[in-house]
N, CA, C and O atoms as CSV, one atom per row, in Angstrom:
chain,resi,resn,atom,element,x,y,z
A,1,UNK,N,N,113.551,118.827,129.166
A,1,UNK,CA,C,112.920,118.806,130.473
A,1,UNK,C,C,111.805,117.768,130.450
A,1,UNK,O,O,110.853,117.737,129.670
A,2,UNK,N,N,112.058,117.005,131.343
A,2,UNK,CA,C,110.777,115.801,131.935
A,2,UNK,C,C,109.631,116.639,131.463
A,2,UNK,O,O,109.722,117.864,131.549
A,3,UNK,N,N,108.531,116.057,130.957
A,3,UNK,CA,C,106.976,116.338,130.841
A,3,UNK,C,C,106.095,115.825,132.313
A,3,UNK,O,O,106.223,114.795,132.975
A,4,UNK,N,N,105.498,116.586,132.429
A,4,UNK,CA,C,104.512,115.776,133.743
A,4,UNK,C,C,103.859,114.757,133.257
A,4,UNK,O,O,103.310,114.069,134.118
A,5,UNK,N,N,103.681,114.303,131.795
A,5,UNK,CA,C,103.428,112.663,131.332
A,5,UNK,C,C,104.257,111.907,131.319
A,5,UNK,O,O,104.014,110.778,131.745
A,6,UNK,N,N,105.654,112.257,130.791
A,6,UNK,CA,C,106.857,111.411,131.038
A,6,UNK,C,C,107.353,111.034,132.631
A,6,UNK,O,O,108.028,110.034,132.876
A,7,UNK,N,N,106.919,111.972,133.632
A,7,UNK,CA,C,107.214,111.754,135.099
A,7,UNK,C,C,105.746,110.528,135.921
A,7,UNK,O,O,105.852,109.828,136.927
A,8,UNK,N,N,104.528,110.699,134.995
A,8,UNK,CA,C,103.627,109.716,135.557
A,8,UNK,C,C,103.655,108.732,134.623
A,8,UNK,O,O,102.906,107.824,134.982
A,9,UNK,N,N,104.285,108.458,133.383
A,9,UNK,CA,C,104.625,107.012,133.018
A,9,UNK,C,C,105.734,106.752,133.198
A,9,UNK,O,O,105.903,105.786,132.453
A,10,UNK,N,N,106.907,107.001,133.825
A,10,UNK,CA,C,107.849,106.288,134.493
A,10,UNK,C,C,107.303,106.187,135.885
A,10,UNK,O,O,107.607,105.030,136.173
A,11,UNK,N,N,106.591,106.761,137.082
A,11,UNK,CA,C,106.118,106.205,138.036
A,11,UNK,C,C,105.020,104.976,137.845
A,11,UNK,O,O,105.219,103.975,138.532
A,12,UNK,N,N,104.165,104.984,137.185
A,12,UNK,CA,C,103.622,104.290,136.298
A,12,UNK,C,C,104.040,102.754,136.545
A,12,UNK,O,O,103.688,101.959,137.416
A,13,UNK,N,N,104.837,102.644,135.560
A,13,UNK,CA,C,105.841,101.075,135.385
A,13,UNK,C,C,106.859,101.109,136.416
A,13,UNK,O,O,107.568,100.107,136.499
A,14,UNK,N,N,107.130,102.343,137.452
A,14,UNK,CA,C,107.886,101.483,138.977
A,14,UNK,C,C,107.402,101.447,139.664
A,14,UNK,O,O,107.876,100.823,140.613
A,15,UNK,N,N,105.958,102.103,139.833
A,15,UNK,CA,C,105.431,102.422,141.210
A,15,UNK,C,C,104.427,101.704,141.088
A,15,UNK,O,O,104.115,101.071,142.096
A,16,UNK,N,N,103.493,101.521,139.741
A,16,UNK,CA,C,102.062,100.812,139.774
A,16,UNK,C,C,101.176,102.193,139.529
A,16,UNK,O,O,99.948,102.194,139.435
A,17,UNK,N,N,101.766,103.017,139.468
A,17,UNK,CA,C,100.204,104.330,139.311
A,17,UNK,C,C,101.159,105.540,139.334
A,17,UNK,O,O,102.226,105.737,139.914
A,18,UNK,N,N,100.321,106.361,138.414
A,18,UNK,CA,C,100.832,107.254,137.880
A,18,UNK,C,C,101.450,108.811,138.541
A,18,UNK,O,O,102.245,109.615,138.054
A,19,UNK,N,N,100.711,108.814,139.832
A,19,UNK,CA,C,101.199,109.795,141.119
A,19,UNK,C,C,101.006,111.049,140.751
A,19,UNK,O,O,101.735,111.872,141.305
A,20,UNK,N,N,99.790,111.666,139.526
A,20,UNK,CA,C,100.007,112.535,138.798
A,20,UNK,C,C,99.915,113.966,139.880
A,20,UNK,O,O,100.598,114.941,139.569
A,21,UNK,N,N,99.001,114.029,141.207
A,21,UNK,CA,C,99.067,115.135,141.911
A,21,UNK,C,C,100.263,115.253,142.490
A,21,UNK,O,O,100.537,116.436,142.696
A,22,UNK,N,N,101.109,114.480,142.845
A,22,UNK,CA,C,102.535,114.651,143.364
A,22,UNK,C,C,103.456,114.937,142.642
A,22,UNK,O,O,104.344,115.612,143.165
A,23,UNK,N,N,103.607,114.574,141.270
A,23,UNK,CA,C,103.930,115.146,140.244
A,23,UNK,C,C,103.727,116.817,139.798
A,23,UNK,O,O,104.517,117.680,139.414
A,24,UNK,N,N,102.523,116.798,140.011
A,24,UNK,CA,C,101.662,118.811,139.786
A,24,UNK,C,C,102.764,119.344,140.830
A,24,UNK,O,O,103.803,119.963,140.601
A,25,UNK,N,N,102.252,118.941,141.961
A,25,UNK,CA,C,103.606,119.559,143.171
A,25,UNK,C,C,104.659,119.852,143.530
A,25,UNK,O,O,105.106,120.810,144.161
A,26,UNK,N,N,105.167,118.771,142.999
A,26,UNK,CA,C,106.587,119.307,142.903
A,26,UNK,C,C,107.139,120.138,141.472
A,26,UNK,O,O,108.301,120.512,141.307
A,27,UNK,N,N,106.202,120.292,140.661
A,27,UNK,CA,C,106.663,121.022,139.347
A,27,UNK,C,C,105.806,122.354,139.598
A,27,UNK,O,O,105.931,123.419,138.992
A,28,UNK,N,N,105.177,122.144,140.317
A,28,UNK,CA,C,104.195,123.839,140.864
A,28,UNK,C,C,104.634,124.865,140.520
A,28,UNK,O,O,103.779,125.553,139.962
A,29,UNK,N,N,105.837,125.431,140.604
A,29,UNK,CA,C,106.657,126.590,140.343
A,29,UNK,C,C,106.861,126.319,138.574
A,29,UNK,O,O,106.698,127.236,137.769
A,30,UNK,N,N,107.135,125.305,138.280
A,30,UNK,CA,C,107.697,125.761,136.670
A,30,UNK,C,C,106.801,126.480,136.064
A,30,UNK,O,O,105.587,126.280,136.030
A,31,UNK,N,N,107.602,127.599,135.426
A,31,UNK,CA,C,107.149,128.368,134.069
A,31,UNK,C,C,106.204,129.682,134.887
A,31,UNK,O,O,105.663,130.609,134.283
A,32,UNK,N,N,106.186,129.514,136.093
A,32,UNK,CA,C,105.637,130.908,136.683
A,32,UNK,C,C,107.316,132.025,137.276
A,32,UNK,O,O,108.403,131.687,137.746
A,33,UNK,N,N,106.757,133.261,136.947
A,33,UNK,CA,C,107.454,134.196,136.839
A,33,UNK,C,C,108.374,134.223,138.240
A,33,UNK,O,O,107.883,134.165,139.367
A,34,UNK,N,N,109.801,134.322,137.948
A,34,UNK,CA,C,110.848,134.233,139.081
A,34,UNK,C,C,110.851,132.891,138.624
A,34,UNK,O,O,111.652,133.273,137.771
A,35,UNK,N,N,110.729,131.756,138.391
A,35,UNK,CA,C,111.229,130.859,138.629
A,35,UNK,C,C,111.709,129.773,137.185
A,35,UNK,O,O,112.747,129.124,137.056
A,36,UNK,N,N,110.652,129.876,136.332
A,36,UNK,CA,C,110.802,129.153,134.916
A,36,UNK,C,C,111.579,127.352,135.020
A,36,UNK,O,O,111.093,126.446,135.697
A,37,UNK,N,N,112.365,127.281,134.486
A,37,UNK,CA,C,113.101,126.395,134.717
A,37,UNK,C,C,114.097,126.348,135.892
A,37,UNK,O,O,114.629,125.246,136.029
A,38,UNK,N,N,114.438,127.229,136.703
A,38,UNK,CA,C,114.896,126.983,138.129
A,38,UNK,C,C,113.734,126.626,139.252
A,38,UNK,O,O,113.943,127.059,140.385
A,39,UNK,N,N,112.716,125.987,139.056
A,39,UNK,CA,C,111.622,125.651,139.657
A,39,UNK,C,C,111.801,124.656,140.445
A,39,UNK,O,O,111.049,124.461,141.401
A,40,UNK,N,N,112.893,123.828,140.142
A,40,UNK,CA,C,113.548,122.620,140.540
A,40,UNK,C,C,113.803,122.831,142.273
A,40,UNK,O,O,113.336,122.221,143.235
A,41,UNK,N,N,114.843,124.079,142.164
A,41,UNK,CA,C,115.474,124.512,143.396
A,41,UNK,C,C,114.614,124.405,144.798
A,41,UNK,O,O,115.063,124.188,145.923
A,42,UNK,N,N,112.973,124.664,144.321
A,42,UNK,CA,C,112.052,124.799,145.202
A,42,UNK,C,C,111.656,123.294,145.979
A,42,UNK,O,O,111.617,123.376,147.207
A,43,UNK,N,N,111.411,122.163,145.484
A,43,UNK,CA,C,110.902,120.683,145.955
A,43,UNK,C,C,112.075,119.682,145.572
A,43,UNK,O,O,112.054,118.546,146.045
A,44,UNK,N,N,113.104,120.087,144.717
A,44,UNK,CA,C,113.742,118.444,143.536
A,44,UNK,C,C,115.273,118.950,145.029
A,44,UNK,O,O,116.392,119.454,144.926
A,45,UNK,N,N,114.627,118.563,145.953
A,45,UNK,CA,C,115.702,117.800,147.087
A,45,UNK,C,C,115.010,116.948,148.456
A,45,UNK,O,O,113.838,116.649,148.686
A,46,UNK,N,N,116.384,116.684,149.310
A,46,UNK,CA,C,115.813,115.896,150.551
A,46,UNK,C,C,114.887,117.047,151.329
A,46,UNK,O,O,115.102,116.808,152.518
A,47,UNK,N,N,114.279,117.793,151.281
A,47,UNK,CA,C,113.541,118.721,152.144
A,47,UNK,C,C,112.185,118.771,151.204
A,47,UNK,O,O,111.051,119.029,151.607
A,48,UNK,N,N,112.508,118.518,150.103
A,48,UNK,CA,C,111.264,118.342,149.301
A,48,UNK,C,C,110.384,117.087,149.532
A,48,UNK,O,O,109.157,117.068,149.623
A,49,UNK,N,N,111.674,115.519,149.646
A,49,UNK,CA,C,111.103,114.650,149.798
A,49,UNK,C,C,110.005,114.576,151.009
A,49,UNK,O,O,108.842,114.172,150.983
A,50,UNK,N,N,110.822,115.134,152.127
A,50,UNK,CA,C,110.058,114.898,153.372
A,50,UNK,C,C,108.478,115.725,153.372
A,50,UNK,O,O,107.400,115.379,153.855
A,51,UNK,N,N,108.856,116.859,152.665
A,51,UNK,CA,C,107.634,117.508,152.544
A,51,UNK,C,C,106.154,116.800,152.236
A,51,UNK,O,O,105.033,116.782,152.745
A,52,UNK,N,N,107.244,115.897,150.424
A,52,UNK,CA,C,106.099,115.180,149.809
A,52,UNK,C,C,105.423,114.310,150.589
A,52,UNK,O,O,104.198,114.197,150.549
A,53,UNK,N,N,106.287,113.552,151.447
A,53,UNK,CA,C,105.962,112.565,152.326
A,53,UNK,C,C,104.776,112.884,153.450
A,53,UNK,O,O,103.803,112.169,153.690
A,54,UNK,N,N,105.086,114.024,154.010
A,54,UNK,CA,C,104.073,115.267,154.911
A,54,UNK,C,C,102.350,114.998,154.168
A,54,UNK,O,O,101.320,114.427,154.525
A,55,UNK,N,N,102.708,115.608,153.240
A,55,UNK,CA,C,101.287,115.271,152.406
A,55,UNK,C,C,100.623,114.909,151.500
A,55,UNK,O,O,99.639,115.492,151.044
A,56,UNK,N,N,101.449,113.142,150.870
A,56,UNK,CA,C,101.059,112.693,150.172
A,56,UNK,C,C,101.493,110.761,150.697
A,56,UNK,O,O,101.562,109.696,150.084
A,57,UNK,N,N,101.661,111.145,151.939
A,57,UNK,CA,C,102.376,109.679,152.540
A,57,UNK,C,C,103.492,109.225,152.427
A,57,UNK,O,O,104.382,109.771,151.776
A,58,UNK,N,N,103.603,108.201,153.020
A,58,UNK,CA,C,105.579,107.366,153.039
A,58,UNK,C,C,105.581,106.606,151.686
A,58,UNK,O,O,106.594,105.917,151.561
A,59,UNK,N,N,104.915,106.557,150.875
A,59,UNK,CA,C,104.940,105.974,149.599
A,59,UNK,C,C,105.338,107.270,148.522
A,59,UNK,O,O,105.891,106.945,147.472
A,60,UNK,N,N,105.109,108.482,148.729
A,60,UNK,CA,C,104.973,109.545,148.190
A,60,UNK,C,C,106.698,109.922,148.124
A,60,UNK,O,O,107.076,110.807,147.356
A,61,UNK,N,N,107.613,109.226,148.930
A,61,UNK,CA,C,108.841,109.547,149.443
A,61,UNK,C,C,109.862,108.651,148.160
A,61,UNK,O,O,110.744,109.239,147.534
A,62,UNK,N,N,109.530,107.165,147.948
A,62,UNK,CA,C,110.179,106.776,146.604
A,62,UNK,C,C,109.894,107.694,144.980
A,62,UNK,O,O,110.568,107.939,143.979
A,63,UNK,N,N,108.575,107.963,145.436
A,63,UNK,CA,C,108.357,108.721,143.899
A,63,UNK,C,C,108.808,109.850,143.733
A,63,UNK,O,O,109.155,110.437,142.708
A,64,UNK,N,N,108.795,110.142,144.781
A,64,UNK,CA,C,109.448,111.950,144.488
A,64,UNK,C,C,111.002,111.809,144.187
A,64,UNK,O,O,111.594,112.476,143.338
A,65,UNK,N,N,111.540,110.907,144.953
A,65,UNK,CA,C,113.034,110.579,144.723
A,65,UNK,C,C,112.918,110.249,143.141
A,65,UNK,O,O,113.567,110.993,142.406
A,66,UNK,N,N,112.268,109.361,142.620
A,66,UNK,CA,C,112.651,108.868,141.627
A,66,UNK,C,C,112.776,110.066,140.334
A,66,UNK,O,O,113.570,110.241,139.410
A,67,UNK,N,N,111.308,110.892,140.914
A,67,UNK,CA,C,110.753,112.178,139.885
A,67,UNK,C,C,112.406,113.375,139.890
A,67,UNK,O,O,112.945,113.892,138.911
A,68,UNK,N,N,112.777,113.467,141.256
A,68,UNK,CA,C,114.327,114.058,141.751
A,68,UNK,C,C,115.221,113.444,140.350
A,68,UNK,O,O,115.245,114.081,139.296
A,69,UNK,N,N,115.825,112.323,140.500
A,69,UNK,CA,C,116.697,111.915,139.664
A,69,UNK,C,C,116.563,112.113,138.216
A,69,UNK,O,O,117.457,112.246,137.380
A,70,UNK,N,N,114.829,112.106,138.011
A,70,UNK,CA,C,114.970,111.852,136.414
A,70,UNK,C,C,115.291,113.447,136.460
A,70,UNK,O,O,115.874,113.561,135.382
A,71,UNK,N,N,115.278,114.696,137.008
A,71,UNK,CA,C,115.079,115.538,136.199
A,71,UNK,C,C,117.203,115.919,136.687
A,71,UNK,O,O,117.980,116.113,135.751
A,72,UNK,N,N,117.556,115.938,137.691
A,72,UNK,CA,C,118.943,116.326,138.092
A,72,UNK,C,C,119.654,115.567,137.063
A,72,UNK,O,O,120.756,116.020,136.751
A,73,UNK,N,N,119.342,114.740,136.601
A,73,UNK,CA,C,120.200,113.451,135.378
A,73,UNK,C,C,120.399,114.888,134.354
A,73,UNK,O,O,121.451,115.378,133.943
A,74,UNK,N,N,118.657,115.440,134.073
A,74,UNK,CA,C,118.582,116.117,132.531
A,74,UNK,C,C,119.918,117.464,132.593
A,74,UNK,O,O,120.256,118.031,131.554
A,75,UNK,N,N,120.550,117.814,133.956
A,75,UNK,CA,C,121.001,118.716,134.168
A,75,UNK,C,C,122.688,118.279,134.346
A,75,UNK,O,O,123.534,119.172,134.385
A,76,UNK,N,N,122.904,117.465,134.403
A,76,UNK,CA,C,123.945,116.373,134.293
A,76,UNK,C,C,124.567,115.986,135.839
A,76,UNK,O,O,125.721,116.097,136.254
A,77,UNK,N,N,124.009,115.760,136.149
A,77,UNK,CA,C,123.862,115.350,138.141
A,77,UNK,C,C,124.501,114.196,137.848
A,77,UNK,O,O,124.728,114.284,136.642
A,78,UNK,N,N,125.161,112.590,138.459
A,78,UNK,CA,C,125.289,111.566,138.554
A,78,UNK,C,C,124.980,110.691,139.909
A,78,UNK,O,O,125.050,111.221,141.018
A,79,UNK,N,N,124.792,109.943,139.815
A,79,UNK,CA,C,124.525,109.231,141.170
A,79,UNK,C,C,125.517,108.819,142.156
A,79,UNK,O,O,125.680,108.169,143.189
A,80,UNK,N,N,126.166,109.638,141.171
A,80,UNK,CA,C,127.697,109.517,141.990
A,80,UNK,C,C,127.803,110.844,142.868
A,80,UNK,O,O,128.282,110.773,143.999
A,81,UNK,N,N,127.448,111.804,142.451
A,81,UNK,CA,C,127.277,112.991,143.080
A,81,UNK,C,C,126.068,112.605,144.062
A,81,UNK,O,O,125.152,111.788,143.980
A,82,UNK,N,N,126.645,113.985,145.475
A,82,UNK,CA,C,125.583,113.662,146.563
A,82,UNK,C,C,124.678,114.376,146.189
A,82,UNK,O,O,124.865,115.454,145.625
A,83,UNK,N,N,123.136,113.700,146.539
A,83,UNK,CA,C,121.895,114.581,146.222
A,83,UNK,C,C,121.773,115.642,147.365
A,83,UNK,O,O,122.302,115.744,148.472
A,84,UNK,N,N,120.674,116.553,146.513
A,84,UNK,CA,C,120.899,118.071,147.637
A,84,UNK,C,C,120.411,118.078,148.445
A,84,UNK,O,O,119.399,117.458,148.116
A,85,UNK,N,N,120.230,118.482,150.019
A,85,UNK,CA,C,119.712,118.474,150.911
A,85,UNK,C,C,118.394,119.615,151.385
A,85,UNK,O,O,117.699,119.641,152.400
A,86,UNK,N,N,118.420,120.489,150.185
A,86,UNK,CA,C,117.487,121.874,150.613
A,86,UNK,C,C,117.540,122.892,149.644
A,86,UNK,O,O,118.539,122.808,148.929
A,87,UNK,N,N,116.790,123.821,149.395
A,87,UNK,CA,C,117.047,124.594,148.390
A,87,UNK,C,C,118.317,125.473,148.304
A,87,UNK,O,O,118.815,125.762,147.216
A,88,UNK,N,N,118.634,125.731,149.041
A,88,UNK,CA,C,119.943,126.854,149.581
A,88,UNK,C,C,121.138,125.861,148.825
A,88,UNK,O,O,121.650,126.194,147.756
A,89,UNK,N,N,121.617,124.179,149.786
A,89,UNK,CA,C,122.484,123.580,149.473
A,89,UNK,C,C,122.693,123.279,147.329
A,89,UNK,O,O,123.717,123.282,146.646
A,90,UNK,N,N,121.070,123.045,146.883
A,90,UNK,CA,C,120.477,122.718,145.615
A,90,UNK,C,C,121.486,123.853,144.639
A,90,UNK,O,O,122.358,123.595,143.809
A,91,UNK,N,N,120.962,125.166,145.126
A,91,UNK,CA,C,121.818,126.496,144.611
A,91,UNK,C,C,122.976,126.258,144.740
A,91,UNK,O,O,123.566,126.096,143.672
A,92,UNK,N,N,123.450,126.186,145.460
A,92,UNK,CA,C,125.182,125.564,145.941
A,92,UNK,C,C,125.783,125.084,145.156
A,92,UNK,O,O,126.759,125.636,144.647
A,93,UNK,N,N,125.305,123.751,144.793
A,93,UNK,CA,C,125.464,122.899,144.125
A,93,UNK,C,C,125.488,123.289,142.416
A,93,UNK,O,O,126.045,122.571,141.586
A,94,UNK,N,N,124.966,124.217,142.179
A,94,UNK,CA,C,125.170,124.632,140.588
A,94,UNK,C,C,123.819,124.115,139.808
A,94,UNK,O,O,123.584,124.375,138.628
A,95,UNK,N,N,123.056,123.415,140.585
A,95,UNK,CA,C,121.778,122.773,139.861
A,95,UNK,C,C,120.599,123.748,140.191
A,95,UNK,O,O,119.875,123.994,141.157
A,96,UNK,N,N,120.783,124.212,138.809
A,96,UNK,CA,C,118.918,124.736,138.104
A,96,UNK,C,C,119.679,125.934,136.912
A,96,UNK,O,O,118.963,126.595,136.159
C-alpha cells in the first residue's frame, strides 16, 4: 500500500509540490475501524475527484487522479479498465 510519503513524492516530481493535505484526505478513513484497507471505496473515484476539487481547487482534480491510479494499480486495476464512478459502482467493481 502507497505511504502518504510515497503519494507526496510522486505528486512532488508531477505536480511541483507535494499536496500533502489532499493526500491526508483522501486516505482519512485508512486504518480506522470499519474500514482499514477498504478506505479506498470512500474518495479513490470520480465522486471523490470532484469532491477534492470542491475543496482543494481545479488543480486538486489531476492529483487526486494521479493519487487514484497509484493505489487501484496496487490492487491490480489497468488503465485499460474503466475507472469507478462512486463508492457503490468502486464496490461493484471488486476494488478494495
Amino acid at each position: 500500500m502507497a505511504r502518504l510519503e510515497d503519494h507526496c513524492a510522486e505528486s512532488a516530481e508531477v505536480f511541483g509540490e507535494s499536496y500533502n493535505e489532499l493526500h491526508k484526505w483522501l486516505d482519512e478513513f485508512a486504518g480506522s475501524e470499519g474500514y482499514g484497507f477498504k478506505h479506498r471505496r470512500k474518495r479513490h473515484h470520480e465522486r471523490g475527484i470532484q469532491q477534492a476539487i470542491e475543496l482543494f481547487g481545479e488543480k486538486a482534480g489531476d492529483v487526486t487522479r494521479q493519487h487514484i491510479i497509484t493505489d487501484l494499480k496496487e490492487e491490480g486495476w489497468t488503465e485499460k479498465d474503466r475507472f469507478p464512478k462512486d463508492e457503490e459502482d468502486y464496490v461493484k467493481m471488486g476494488l478494495f
